[in-house]
ZAMI-333146 format. One record per atom (N, C-alpha, C): residue in one letter; x, y, z. Coordinates in pm, whole numbers, padded with zeros to 5 digits, always signed. Layout:
N
AXYZ;...
END
This chain:
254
X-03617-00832-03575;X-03515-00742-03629;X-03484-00630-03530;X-03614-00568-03512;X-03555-00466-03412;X-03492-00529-03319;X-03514-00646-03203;X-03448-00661-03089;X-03339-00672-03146;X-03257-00715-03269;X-03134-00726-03254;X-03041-00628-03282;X-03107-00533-03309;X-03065-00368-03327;X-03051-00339-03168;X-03178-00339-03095;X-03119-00309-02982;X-03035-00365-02868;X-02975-00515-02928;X-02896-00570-02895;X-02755-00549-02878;X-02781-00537-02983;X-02657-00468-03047;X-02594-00324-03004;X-02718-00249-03017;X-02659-00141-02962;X-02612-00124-02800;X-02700-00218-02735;X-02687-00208-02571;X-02534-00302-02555;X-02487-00407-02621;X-02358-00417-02669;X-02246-00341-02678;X-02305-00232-02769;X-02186-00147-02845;X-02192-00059-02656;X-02301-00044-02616;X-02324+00086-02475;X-02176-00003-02396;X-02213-00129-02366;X-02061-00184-02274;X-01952-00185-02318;X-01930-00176-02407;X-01803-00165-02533;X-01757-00056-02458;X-01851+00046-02488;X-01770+00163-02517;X-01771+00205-02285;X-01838+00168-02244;X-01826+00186-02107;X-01642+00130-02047;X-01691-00006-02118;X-01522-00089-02068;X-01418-00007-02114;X-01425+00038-02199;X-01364+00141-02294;X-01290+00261-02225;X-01342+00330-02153;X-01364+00445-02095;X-01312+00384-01978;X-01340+00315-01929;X-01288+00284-01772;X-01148+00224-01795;X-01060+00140-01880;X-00964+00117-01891;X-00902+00210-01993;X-00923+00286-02059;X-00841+00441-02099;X-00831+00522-01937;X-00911+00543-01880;X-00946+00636-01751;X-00800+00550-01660;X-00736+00429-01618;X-00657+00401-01550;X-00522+00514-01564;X-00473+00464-01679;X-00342+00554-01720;X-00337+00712-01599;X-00428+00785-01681;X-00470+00939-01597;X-00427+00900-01453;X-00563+00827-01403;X-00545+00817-01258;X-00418+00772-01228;X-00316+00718-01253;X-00175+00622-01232;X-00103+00778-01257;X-00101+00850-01362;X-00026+00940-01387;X-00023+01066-01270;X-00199+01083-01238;X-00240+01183-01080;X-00114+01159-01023;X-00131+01027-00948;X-00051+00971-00797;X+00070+00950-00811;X+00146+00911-00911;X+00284+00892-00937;X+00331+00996-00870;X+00304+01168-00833;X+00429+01211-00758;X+00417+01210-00652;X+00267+01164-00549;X+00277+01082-00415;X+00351+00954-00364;X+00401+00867-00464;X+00479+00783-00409;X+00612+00847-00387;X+00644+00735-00271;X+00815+00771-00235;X+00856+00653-00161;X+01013+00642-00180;X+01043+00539-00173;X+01108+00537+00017;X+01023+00439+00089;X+01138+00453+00225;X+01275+00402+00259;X+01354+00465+00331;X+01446+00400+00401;X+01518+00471+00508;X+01668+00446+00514;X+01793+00538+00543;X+01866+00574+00488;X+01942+00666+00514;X+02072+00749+00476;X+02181+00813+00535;X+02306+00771+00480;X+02415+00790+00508;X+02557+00801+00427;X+02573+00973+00405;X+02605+00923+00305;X+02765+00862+00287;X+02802+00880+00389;X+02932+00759+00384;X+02933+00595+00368;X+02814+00572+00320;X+02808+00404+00273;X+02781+00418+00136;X+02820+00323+00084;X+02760+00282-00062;X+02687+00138-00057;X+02544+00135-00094;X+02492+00281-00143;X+02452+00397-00006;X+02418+00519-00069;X+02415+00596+00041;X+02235+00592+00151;X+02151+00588+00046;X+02008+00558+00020;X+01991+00408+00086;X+01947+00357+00167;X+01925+00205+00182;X+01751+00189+00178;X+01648+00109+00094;X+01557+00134+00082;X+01519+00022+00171;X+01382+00051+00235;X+01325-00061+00281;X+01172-00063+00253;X+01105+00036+00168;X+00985-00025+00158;X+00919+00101+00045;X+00773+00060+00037;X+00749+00205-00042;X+00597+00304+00084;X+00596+00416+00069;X+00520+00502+00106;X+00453+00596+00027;X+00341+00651+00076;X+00259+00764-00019;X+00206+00884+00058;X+00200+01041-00010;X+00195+01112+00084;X+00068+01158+00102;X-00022+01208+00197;X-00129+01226+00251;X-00139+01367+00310;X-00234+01438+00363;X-00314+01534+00402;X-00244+01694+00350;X-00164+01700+00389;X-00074+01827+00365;X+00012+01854+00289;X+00073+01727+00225;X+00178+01709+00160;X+00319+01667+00210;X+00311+01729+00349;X+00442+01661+00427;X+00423+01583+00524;X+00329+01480+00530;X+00295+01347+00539;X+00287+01264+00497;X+00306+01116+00534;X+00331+01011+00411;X+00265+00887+00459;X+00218+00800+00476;X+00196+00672+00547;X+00279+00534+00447;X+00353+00467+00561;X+00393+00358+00532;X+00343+00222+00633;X+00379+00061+00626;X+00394-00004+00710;X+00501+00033+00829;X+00425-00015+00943;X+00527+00005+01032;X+00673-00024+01107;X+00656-00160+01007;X+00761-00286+00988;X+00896-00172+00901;X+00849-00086+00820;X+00947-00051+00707;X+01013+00055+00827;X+00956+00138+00925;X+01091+00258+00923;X+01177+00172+01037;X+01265+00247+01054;X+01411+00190+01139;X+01288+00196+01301;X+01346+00123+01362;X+01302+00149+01554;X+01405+00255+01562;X+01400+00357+01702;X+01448+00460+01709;X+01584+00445+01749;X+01579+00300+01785;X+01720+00293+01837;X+01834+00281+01766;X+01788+00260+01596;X+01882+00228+01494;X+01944+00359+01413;X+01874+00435+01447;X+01872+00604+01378;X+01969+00686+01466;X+02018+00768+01375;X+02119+00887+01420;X+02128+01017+01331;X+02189+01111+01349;X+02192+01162+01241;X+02271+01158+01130;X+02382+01053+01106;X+02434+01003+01007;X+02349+00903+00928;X+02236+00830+01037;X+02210+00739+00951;X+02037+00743+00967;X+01973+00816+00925;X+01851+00848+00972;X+01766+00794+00870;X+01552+00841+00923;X+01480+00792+00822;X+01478+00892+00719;X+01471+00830+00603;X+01473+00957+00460;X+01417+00845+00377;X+01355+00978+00309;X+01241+00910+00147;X+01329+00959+00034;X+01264+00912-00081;X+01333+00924-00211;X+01256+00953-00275;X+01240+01087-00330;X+01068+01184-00395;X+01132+01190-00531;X+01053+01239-00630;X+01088+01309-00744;X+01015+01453-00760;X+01108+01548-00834;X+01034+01654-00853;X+00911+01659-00965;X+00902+01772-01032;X+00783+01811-01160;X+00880+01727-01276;X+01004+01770-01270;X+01059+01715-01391;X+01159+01553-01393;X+01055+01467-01303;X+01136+01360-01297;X+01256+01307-01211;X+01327+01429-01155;X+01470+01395-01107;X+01465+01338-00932;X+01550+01269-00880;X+01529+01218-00734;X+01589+01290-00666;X+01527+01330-00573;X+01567+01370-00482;X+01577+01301-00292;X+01669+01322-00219;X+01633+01287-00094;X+01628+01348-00007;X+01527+01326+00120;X+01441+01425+00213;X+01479+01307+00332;X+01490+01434+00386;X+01506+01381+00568;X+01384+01347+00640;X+01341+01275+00701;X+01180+01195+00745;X+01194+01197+00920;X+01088+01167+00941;X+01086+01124+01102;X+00931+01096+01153;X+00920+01002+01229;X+00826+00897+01256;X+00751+00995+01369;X+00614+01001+01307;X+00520+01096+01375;X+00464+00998+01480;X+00405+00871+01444;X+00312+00783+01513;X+00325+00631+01416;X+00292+00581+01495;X+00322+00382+01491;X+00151+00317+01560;X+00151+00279+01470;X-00045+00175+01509;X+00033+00011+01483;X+00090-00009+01573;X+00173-00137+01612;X+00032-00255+01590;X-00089-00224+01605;X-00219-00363+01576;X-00213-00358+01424;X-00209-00250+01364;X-00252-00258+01257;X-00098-00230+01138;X+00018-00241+01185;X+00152-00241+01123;X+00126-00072+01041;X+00084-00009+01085;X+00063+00146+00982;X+00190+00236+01042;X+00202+00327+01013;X+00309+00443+01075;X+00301+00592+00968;X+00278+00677+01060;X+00285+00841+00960;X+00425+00890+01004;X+00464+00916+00878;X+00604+01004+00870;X+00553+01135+00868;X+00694+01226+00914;X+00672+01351+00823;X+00782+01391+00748;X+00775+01416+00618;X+00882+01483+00557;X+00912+01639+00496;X+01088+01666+00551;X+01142+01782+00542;X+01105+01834+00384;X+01053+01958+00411;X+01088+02034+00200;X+00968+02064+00215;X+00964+02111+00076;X+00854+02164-00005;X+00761+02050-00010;X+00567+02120+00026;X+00483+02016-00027;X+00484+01894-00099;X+00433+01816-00079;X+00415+01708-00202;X+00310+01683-00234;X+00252+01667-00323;X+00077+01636-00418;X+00058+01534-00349;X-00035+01500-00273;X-00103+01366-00145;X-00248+01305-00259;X-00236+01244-00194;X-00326+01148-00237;X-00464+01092-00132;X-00556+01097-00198;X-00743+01130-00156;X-00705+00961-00027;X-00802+00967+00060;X-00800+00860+00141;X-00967+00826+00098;X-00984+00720+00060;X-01182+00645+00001;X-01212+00618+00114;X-01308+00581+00098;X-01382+00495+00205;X-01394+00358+00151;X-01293+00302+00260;X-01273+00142+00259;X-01367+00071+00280;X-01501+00078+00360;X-01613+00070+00401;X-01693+00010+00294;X-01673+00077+00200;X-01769+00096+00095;X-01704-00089-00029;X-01581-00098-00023;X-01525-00206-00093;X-01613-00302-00120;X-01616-00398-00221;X-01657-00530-00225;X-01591-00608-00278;X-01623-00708-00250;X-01534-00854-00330;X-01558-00821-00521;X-01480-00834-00556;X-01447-00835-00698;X-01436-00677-00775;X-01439-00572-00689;X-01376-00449-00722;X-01298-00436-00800;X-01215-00361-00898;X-01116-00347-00946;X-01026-00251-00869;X-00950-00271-00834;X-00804-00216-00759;X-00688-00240-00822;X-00642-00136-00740;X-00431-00159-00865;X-00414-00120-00695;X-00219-00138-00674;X-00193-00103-00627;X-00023-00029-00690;X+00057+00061-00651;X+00157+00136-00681;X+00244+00148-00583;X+00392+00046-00651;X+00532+00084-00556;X+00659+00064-00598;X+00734-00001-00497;X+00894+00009-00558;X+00896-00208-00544;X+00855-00241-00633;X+00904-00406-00584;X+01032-00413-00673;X+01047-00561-00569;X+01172-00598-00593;X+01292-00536-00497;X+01265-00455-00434;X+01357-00372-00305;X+01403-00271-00401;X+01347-00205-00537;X+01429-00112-00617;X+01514-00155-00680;X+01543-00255-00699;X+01636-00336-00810;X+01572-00290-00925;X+01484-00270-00943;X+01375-00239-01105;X+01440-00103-01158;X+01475+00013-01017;X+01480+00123-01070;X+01347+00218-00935;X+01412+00347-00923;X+01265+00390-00818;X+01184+00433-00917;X+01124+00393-00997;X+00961+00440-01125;X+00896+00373-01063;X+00771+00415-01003;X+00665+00364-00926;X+00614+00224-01014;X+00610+00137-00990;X+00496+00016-01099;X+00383+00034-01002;X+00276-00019-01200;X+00169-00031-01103;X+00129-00185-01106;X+00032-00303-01071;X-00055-00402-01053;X-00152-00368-01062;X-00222-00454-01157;X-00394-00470-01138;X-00466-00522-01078;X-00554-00581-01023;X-00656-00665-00962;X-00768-00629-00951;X-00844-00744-00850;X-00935-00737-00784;X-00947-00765-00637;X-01039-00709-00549;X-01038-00772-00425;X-01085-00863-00395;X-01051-01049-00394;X-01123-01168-00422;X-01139-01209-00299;X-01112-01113-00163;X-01208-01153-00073;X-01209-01046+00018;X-01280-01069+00151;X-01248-00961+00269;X-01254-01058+00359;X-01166-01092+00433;X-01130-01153+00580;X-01107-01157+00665;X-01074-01238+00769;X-00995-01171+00889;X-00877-01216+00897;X-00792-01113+00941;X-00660-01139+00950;X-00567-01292+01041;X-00684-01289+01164;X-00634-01411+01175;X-00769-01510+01219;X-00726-01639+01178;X-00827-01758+01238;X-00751-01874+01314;X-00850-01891+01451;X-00785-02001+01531;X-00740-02139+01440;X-00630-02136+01496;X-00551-02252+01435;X-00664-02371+01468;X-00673-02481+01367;X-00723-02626+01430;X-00666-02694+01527;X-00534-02730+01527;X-00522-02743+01639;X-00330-02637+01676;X-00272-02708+01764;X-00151-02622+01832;X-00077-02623+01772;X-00028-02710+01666;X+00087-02730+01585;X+00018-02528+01481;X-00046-02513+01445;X-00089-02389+01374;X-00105-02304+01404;X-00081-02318+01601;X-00045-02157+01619;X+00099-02118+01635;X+00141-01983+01669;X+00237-01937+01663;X+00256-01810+01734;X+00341-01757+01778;X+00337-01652+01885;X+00273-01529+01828;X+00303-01479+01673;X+00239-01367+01622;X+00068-01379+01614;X+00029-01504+01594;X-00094-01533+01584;X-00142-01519+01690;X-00138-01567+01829;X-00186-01584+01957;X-00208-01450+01991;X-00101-01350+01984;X-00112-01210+02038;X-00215-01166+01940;X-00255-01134+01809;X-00369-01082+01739;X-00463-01128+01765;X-00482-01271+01799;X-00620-01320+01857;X-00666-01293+02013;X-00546-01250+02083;X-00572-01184+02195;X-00629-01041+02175;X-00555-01002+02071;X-00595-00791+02057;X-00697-00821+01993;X-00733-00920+01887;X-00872-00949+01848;X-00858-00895+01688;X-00949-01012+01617;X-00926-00987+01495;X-00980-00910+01440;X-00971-00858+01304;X-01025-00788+01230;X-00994-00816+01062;X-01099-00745+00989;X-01099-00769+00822;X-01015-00701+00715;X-00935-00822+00626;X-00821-00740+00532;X-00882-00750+00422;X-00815-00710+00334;X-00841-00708+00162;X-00755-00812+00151;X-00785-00950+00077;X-00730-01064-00042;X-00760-01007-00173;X-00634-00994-00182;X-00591-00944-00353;X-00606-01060-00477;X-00606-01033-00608;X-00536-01144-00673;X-00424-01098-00781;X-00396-00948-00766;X-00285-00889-00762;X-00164-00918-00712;X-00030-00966-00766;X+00120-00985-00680;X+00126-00853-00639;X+00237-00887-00491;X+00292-00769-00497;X+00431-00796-00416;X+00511-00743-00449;X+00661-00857-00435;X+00722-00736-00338;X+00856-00796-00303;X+00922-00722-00148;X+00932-00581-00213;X+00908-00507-00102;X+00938-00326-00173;X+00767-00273-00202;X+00718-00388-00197;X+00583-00327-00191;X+00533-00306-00097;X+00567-00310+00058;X+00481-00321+00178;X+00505-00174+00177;X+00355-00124+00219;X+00367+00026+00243;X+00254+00062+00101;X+00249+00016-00004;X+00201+00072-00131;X+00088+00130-00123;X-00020+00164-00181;X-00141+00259-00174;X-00216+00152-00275;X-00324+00075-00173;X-00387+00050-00289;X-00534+00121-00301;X-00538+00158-00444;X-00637+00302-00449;X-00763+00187-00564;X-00864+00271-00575;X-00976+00219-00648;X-00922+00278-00789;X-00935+00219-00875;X-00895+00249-01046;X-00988+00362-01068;X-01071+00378-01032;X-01140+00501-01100;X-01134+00665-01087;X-01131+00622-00920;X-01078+00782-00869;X-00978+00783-00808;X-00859+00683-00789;X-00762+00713-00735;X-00709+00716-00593;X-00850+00722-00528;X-00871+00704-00360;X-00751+00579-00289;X-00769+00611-00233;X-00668+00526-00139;X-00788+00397-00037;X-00780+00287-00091;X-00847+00185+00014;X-00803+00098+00106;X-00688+00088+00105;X-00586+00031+00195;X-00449+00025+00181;X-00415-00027+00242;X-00225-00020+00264;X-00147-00140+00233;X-00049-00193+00114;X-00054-00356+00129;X+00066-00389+00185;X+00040-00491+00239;X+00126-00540+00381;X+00138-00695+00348;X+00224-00759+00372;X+00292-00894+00329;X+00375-00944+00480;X+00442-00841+00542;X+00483-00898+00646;X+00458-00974+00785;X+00337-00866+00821;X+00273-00857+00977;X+00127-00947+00884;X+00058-00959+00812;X-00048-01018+00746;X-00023-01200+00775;X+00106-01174+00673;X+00140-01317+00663;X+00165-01421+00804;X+00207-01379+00875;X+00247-01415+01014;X+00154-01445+01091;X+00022-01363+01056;X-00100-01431+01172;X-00181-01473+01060;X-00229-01472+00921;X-00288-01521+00864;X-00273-01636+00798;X-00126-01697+00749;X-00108-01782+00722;X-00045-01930+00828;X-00049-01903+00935;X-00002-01985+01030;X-00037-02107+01038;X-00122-02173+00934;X-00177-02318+00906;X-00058-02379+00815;X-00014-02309+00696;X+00106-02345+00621;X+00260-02328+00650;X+00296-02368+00600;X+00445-02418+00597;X+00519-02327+00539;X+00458-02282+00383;X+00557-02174+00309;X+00419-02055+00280;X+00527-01990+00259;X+00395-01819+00267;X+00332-01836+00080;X+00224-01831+00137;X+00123-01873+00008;X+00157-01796-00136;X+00243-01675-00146;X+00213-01542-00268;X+00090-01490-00258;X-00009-01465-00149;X-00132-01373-00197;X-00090-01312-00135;X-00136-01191-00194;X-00095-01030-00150;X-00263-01020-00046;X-00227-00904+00055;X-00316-00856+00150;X-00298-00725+00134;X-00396-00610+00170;X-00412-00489+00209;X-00497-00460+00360;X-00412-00392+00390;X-00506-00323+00553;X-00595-00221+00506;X-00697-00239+00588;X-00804-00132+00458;X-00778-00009+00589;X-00816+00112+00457;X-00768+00252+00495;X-00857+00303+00600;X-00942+00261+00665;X-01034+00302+00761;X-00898+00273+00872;X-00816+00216+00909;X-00749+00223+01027;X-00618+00335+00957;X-00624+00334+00875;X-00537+00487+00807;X-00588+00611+00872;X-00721+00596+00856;X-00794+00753+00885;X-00815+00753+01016;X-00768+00626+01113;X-00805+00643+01259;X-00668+00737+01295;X-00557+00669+01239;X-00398+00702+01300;X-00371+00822+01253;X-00433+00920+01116;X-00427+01058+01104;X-00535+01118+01191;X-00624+01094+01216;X-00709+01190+01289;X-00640+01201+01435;X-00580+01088+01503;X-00516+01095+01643;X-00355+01125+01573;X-00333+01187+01513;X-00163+01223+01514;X-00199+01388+01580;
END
């Protein structure tokens, strides 16, 4: 009799733990929502005036942001009619747009720090990626779909169902490919495998640990896919993250 009292109760103890940790998401999602922002250009003699190309989140000071490096324009495409600019919201919801400009580019690792014009923005904690393991719970937060949805940050759930390397020698030549060859020349290194989607408009997103919100990597679909999937034919749908330890290399050298 007793053991099943204390069965029971050590039962009811995970109940109420699971409990607590999935009430606790919401909060944390609600923190970071005014660190996202949406990237692109602007001009405002086109319609639309806003052209988005990816999502970003802001970091150390507030007028910093990190995105993929794939998302901002090369310098040669920019002017001042048609420059880089984010799409923020204030305290009370409304969008606003901010003029940007490309601090630094980590071309191995597809990362890039902006900085943006205005008032502060609430940044968001960088974790230690280090620390990750396979089957973690992670979300990640952005604009998919290219903003067709609307700019309201979504979030995804997951887990991290593996840690890998970004690229592996093809079996034989038909499986390599020019993006692959050059990373296996600069030399590989280990991503986050999601089992989280994360659809176009997400490269750039923050994926943070559910509990505290930290930032553990960056998810990337473009530059990932290209040296990691080079055995297949069509791009698989698994989402990847660059873990945030090469985040904290490219802010400490900005």
């Amino acid at each position: 009799m007793r053991s099943k009292i204390v069965r029971r109760l050590f039962n009811f103890g995970l109940f109420l733990l699971s409990t607590v940790a999935v009430a606790d998401l919401p909060s944390v999602i609600e923190k970071i929502k005014p660190s996202i922002i949406a990237v692109g250009t602007y001009n405002k003699t086109q319609s639309p005036a806003f052209v988005f190309r990816g999502t970003g989140f802001v970091v150390g000071n507030g007028n910093e942001a990190i995105t993929n490096a794939h998302v901002v324009p090369d310098t040669a495409q920019q002017s001042d009619a048609n420059g880089l600019s984010v799409l923020t919201r204030n305290g009370q919801g409304d969008l606003a747009i901010r003029r940007a400009q490309i601090l630094r580019k980590d071309s191995a690792h597809d990362l890039a720090v902006i900085r943006i014009d205005g008032q502060p923005i609430p940044a968001m904690a960088i974790g230690d990626s280090a620390t990750v393991r396979e089957g973690q719970a992670v979300a990640l937060i952005g604009f998919p779909i290219g903003g067709a949805l609307g700019f309201s940050p979504v979030t995804h759930r997951g887990i991290v169902a593996a840690i890998t390397p970004i690229a592996l020698p093809g079996g034989n030549s038909q499986q390599l490919n020019e993006k692959l060859i050059q990373q296996l020349r600069r030399g590989s290194f280990d991503i986050f495998q999601l089992d989280a989607t994360a659809y176009p408009g997400n490269s750039g997103s923050p994926l943070f640990d559910t509990d505290t919100g930290a930032v553990i990597g960056v998810i990337n679909m473009v530059f990932v896919k290209g040296r990691k999937e080079a055995a297949i034919s069509n791009p698989s749908g698994i989402t990847y993250a660059i873990p945030a330890r090469h985040l904290k290399t490219l802010l400490i050298n900005n």
